[in-house]
Structure formats: C-alpha cells, structure tokens
C-alpha positions as CSV (number, residue, x, y, z in Angstrom):
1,X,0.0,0.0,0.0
2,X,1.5,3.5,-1.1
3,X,2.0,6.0,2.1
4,X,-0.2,9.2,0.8
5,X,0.5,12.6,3.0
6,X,-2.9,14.3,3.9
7,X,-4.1,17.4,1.0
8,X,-3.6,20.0,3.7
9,X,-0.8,18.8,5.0
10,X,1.2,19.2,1.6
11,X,-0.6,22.5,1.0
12,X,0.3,24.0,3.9
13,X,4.2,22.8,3.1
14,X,3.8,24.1,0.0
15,X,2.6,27.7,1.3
16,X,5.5,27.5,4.0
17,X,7.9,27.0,1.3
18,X,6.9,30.1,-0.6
19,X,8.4,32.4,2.2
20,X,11.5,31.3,1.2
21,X,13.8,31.0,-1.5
22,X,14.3,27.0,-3.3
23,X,17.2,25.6,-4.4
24,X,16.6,24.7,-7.9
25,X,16.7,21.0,-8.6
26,X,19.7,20.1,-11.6
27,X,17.5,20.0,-14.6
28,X,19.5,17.4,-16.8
29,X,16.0,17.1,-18.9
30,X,18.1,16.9,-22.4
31,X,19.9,13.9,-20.1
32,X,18.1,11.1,-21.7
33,X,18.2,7.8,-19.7
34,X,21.7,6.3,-20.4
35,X,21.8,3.3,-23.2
36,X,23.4,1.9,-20.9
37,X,21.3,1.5,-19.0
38,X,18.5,0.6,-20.8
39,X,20.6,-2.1,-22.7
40,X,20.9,-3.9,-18.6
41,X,17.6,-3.6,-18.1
42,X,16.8,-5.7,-21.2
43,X,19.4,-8.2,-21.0
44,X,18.0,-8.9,-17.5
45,X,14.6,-8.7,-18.1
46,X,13.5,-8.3,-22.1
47,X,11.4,-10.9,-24.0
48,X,13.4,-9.5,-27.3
49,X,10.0,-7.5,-28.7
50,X,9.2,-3.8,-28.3
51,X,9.6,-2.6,-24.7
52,X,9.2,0.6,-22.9
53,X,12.2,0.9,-20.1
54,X,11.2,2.7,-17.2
55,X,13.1,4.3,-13.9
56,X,11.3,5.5,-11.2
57,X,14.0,7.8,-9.9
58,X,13.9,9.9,-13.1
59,X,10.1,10.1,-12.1
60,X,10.8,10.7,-8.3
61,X,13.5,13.7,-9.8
62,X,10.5,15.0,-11.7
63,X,8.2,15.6,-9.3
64,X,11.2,17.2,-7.1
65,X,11.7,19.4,-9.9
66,X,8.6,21.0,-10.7
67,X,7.8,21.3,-6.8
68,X,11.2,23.4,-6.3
69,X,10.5,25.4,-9.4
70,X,6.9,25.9,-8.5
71,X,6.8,25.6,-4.4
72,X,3.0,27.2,-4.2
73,X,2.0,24.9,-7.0
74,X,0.9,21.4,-6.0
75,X,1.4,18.7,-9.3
76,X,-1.7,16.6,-9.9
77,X,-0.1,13.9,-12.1
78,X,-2.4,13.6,-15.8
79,X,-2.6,9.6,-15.2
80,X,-3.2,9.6,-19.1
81,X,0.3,10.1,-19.7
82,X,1.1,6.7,-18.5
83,X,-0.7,4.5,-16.1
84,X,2.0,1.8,-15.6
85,X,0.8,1.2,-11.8
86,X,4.4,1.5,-10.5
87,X,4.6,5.1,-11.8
88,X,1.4,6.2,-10.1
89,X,2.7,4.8,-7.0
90,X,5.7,6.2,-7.1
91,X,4.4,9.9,-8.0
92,X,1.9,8.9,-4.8
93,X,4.8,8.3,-2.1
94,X,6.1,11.8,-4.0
95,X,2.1,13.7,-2.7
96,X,1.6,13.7,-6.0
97,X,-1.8,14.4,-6.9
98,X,-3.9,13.3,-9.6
99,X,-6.2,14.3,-12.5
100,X,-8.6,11.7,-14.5
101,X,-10.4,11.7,-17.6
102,X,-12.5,8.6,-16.6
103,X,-14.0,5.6,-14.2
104,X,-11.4,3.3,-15.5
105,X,-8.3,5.9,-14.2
106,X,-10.3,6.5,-11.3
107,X,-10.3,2.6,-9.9
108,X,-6.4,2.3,-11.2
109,X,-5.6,5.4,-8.5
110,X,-8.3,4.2,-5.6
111,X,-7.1,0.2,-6.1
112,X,-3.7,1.5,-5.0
113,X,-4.8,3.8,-2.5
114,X,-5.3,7.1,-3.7
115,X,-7.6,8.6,-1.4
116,X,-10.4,9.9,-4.0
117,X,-9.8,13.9,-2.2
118,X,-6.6,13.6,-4.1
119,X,-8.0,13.2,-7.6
120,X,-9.6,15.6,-10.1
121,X,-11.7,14.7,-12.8
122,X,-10.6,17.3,-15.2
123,X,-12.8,15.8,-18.5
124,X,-14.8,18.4,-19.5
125,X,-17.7,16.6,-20.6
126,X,-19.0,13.3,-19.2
127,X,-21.9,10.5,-19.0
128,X,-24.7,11.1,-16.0
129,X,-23.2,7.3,-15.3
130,X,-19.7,8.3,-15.1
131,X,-20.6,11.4,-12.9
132,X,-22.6,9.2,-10.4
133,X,-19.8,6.5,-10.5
134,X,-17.2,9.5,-9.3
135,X,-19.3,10.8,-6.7
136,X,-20.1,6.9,-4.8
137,X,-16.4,6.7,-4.7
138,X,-15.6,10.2,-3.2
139,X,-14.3,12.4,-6.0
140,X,-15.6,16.6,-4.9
141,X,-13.3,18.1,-8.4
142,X,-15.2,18.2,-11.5
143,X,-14.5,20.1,-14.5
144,X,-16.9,21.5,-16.8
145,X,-16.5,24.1,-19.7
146,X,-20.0,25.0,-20.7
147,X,-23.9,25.2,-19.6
148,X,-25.3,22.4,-20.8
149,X,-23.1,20.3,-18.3
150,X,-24.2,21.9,-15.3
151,X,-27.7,19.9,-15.0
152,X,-25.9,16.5,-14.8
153,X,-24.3,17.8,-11.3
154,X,-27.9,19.1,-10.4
155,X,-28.8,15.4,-11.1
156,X,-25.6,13.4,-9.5
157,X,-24.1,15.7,-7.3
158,X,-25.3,18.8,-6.5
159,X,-22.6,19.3,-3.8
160,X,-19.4,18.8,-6.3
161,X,-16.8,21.4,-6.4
162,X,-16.4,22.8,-9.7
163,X,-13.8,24.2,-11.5
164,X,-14.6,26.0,-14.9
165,X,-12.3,25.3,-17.9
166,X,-11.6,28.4,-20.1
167,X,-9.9,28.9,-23.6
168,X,-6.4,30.2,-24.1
169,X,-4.1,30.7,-26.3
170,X,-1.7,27.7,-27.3
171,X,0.4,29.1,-29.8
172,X,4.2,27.7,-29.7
173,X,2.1,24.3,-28.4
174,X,3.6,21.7,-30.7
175,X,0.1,19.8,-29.7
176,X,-2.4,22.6,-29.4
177,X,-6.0,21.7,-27.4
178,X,-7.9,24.8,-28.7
179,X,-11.2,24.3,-30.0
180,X,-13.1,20.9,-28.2
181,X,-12.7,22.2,-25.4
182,X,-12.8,25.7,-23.0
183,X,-15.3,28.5,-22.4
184,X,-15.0,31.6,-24.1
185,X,-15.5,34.9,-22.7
186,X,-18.7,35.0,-24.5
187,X,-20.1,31.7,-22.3
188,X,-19.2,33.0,-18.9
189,X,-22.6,34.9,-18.4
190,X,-24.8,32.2,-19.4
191,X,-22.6,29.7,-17.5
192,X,-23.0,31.9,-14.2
193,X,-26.6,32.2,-14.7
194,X,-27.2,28.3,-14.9
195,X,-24.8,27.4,-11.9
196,X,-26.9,30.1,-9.8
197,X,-30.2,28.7,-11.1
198,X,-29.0,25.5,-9.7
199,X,-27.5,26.2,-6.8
200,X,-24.2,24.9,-7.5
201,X,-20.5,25.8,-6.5
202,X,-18.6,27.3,-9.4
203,X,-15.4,26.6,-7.4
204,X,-12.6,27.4,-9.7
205,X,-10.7,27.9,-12.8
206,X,-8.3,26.0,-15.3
207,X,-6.9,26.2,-18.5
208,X,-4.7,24.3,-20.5
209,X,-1.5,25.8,-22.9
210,X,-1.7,22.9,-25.0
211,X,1.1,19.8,-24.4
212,X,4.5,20.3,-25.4
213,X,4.1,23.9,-24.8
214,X,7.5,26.1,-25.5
215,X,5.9,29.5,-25.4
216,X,6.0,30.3,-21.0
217,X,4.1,33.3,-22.4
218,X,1.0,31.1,-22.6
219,X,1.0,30.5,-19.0
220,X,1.3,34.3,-18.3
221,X,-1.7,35.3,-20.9
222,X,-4.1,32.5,-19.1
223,X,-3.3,33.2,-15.7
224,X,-4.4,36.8,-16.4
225,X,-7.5,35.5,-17.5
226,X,-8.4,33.4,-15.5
227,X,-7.9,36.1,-12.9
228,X,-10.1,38.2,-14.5
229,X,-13.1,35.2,-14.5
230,X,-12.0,34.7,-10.7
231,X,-13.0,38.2,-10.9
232,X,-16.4,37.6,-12.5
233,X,-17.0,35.2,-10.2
234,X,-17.2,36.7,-7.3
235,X,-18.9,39.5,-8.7
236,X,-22.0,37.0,-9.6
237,X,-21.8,35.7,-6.2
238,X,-19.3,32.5,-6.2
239,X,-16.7,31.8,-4.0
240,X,-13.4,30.7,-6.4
241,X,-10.9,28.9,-4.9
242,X,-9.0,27.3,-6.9
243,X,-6.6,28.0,-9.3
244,X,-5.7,25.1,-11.5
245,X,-2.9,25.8,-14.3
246,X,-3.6,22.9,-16.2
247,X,-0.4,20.7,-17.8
248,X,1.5,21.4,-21.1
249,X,5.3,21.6,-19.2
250,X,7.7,20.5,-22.0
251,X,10.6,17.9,-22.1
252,X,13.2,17.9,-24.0
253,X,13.0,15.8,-27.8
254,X,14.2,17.7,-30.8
255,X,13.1,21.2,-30.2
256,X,14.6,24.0,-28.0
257,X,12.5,24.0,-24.5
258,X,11.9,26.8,-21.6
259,X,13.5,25.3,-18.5
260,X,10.6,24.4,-15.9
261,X,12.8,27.0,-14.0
262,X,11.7,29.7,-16.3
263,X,8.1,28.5,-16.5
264,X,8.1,27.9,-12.9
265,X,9.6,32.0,-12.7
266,X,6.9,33.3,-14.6
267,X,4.0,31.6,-12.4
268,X,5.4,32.2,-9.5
269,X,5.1,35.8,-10.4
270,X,1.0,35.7,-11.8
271,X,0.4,33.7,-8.6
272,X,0.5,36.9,-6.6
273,X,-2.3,38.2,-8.5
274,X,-4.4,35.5,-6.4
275,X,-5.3,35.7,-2.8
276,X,-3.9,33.1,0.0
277,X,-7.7,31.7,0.1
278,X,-6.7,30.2,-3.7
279,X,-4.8,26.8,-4.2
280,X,-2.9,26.4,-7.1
281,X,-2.9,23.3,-8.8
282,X,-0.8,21.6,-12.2
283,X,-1.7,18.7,-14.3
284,X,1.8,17.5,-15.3
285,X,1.7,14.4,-17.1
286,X,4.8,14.1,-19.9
287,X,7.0,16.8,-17.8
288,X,6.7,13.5,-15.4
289,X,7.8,10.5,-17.1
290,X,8.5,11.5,-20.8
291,X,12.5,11.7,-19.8
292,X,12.2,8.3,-17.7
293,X,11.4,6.2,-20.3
294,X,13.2,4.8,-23.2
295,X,11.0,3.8,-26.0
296,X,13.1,0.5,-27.5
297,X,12.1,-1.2,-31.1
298,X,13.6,-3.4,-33.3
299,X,13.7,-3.4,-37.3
300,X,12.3,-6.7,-38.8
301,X,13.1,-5.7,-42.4
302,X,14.4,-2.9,-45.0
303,X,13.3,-2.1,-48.5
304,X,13.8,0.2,-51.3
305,X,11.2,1.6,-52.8
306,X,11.0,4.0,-55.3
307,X,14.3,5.2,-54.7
308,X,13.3,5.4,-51.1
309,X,14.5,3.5,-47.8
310,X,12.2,1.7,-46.0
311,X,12.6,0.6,-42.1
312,X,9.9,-1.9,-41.0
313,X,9.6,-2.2,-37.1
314,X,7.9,-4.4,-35.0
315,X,6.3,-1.2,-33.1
316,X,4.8,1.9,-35.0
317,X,2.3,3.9,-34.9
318,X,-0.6,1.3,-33.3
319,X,2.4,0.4,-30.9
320,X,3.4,3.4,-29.4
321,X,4.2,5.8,-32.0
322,X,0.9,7.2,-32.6
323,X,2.5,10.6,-31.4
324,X,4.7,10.8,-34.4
325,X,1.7,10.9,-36.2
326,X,0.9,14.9,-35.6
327,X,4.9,15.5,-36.3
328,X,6.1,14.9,-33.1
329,X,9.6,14.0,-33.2
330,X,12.2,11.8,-31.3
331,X,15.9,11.8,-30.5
332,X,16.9,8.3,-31.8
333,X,20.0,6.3,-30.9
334,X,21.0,3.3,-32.8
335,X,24.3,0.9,-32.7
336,X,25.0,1.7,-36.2
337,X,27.8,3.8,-36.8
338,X,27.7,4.4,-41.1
339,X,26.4,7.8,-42.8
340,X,23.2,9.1,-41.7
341,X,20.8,8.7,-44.5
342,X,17.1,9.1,-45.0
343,X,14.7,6.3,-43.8
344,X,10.7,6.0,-44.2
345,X,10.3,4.0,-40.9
346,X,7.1,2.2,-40.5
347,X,5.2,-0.1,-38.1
348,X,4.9,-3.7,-38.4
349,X,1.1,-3.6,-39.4
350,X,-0.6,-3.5,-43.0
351,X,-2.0,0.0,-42.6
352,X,-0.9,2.6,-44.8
353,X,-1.2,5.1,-41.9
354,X,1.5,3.1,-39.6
355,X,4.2,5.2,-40.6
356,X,5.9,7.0,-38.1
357,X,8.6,8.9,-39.8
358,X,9.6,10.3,-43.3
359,X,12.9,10.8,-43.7
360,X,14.4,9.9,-40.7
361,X,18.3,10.4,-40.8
362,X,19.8,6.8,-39.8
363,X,23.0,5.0,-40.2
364,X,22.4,3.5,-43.9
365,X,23.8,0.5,-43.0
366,X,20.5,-0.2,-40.6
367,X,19.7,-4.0,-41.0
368,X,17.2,-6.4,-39.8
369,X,17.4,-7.2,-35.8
370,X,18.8,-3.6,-34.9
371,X,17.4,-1.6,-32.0
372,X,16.3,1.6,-32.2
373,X,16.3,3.6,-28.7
374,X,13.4,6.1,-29.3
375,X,14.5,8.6,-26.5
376,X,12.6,10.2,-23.4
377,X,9.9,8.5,-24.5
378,X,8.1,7.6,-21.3
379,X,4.8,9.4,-21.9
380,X,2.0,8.8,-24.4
381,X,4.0,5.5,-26.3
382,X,2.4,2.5,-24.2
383,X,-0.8,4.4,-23.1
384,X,-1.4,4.5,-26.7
385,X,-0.5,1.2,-27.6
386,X,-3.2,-1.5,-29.2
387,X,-3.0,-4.9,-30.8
388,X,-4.4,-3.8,-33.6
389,X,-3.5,-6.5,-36.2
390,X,-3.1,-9.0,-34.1
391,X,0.9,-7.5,-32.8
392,X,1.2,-7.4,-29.2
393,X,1.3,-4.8,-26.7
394,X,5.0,-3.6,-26.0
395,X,7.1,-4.9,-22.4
396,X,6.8,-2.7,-19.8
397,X,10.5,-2.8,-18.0
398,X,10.4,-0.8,-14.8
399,X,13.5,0.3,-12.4
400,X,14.9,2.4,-9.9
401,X,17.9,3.5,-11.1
402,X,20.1,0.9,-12.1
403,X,18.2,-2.0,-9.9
404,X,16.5,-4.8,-10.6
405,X,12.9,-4.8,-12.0
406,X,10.7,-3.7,-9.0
C-alpha cells in the first residue's frame, strides 16, 4: 500500500515554502536515460520484442523538480500520460496528486490507494453514469467548460466542487487543445446564470496551454484571464478557490525548450495576483515521465522503394508511436555507426497510416534485428499502444535507477 501525505498537509508545506527561496533541482531534462542502462535492463529482463524501459528515480527527480521550481503549486499527475501502476505509486509516495479523464483511471488510483480527495476529474464533458460513479467513490473536483453540463451535477451531485475550464491561447504548443474544449468569454454569463439557477458551487478555474508547450508566455496570458473570471465570479456571487494551471510543461525531444525553471519563474510571479484563500494546482503528465522512459524497437526488415529506404519495425504507430503521427519528433539512438541517411520507418502492421517517420536520418547501414532507442519516450508511447492486427502490446520494463525490475 502506497504511504499518501494528507491534502492539507502538503498545501500547507507548499505555502511554507513560498516564504522562502528554493534551491533549484539540476535539470539534466536533455539527459536522456543512459543506453546503458537501458541495454541492462533488457538483458535482464526483455522478452526481445518492443519494450518501454522505465526508472522511477527519473520520475521521483520530476516531481522534485517542478515542486522546487513551482513551491505554491501542487502537481496533480495527468494519469493519461502513463498509467503503468508503479509510476502512479511512485508519484503517490512523492504527494503527487492526480487528474482523470474517466472511471477506468479512477479505480487504477483508488485500487492503489489514492484517497479519492486527491483526484480531479478534469474531462470536460462526461456521461450522467460516469458522474454518479465518481461521486459513490468520493471524487468533490469536476471540470466542466459549458452550460449544458451543469444539469448533470444538479442530477448526480449537487454538492461537487467545480472548476470552470476556459480557452487560451496555445500558440508555440507543438500539440495545441484549442477548440473541443474551453469557455469563451462570451459563455461566462450564461454559465453563471445556470450554476446560480442550480445552486451549484462554481469553485474554480483551469486552462490548458496545449502539451509540449515552448511559449512560457501562454502560462502568463491564461493566468491573467483566468484572474479576470476569478474576478467575474465573485462578482455574480461564487466563491473561487481554486486555481488550476492545467499541464503542457515540456521535455526535452528535438526542439529547443523553456527550462521548468523559467516556466516555474513566470507563475510564481502571476500567482500573486491570487489571494492566499486560492490553491494552485498543475496537471503534469509528460513533464513527469516522458525523460524516464526509453522507447526500444527493433527493425524486422528494409526495403527500397521508389528510390526510397524503408525501415519496417515491430512497433509503430498502433504500438506506441501514434504521437509521431501529428509530427512529433524523437531523439533516436542506434548501434550503427555508417552515414546518416534518410529512412521512411514504419510499423509492423498493413496499414498505410503506420508510418511513423519520413525521412528519418539513420545509419544506412540499418539492418534487420537492430534496436532503435526512441528517446525520453516515457509518456503517451504504451498508453497508446493497441494490438491492432493481431501485434502485441510492447514490455513494460520498470527500475529504480540501475536496480532490478521492481
């Protein structure tokens, strides 16, 4: 059974630890988890297919990170991210938080002993049966982004706490979330007018920058608004209290990143717009694990096609690469050592859409039964994963370090 510290307990830390200045925590986020090290953990414990390598005390370091670089704010891990059971266990013993997006996440965090005032059901838009599901089993956050949601909590739960979603910018997002979901200015009346109508708690505000977010700027622009709705709020009569700054903290792949230092700067600054009645609350979810993970496949064939070069893997885009499929891109590592070279490398199914990357530069001299290390890849690769085709899911290898399996 994970040890859990008590909400208030760890808020009132965290407001104790504002008065004072933090000693950053060494970022080392472009530090990918050694080959080495990955290369141990599947000699020792690899059935020779696709497998996701995993060390909890990069995941540990995370959460120690973004706490010293944002003391007042406490991280609610996204368990979409990953939700390899030893990860949400470790982020637990961490008082980590947590933030759901349905009843299946929900029983993963309580069958480990998540006490359900610790989790926050941040999907804007749910069934009646999932609401009434969250409430039996304790959960007081809700999200919501519109009016038409606010009679299922008249329904289910009159008495939920909850916290309004609004729209932001997410330019420099390299995944932006605008559009499905957020409330525009233009809502807020008629979304004030319902939750007064029936009687319920319009609690708080959150936003999200969009993942992978490399513009701190965002952060600035949506805490200002959200301020100003905090504003509207308690002009209409509510009682905000809660501030929740959403997730979109970046990690290092091909791109230039802000440090979490700088991000953590910047909202450490708009936080003082807020009264000391306001928590603060994140929704980290690839800051956390993306950079403890290490994302290992292995070529099964090469063609040329066309004049082109063709890697075949046995994991693609319906394995763990559906990322790639938006234009996200990796830091790859290979035991080849000849010219770099352009590669098509796809997955090992007979869809036309399992292609991960175009023009991939890899050693040319690639051959069948090479390993590619697909770096600080820990978050959104096996939460994706399906057997479509009839290919299994990829290994889950976890460690501490250098130890054994745990």
């Amino acid at each position: 059974m994970a040890v859990f510290q008590p909400y208030e307990k760890v808020q009132a830390a965290s407001a104790r630890r504002t008065l004072r200045a933090v000693a950053p925590i060494a970022a080392d986020a472009a530090a990918a988890m050694p080959v080495a090290q990955v290369k141990r953990a599947l000699q020792r414990h690899g059935d020779g297919g696709p497998a996701l390598v995993l060390d909890l005390a990069r995941v540990r370091r995370n959460v120690q990170r973004f706490t010293a670089a944002m003391p007042a704010v406490r991280p609610h891990y996204a368990v979409k991210a990953n939700p390899e059971r030893r990860v949400l266990m470790a982020l637990a013993r961490q008082a980590a938080g947590f933030e759901i997006a349905s009843p299946s996440e929900l029983d993963l965090l309580r069958s480990i002993g998540v006490p359900a005032h610790e989790i926050f059901y941040s999907n804007p838009v749910r069934s009646l049966d999932a609401i009434r599901y969250a409430a039996r089993r304790g959960v007081e956050w809700f999200v919501f982004d519109c009016a038409q949601e606010l009679g299922k909590f008249a329904l289910c739960k009159p008495d939920a706490r909850l916290y309004l979603r609004i729209e932001t910018t997410n330019e420099g997002s390299d995944w932006p979330l605008t559009g499905k979901f957020g409330a525009a200015e233009a809502d807020l009346e008629a979304i004030m007018l319902e939750a007064r109508r029936l009687s319920l708690d319009i609690a708080g505000v959150t936003f999200h920058v969009g993942s992978q977010c490399r513009n701190p700027e965002n952060w600035r622009a949506a805490m200002r608004a959200a301020r100003v709705v905090f504003e509207r709020l308690e002009q209409a009569g509510f009682r905000p209290r809660l501030l929740d700054i959403g997730g979109g903290y970046p990690v290092q792949l091909t791109k230039p990143i802000p440090s979490i230092d700088a991000i953590g700067a910047l909202v450490m600054e708009e936080l003082g717009a807020f009264g000391p009645e306001v928590k603060a609350i994140a929704e980290p979810g690839r800051f956390m694990v993306a950079d403890a993970g290490c994302f290992v496949i292995h070529v099964i064939g090469t063609a040329m096609r066309n004049g082109k070069r063709w890697l075949h893997c046995d994991a693609g885009v319906f394995g763990g690469m559906f990322e790639t499929t938006d234009g996200l891109r990796y830091n790859l590592h290979t035991d080849r050592t000849g010219p770099p070279v352009p590669w098509h490398v796809a997955g090992p199914t007979c869809d036309s859409v399992d292609v991960c990357m175009r023009d991939q530069l890899l050693p040319e001299d690639m051959a069948a039964g090479d390993a590619i290390y697909v770096m600080n890849a820990g978050a959104y690769t096996t939460a994706y994963a399906s057997e479509f085709n009839g290919f299994a899911l990829p290994q889950v290898i976890v460690t501490d370090g250098d130890s054994e399996t745990v």
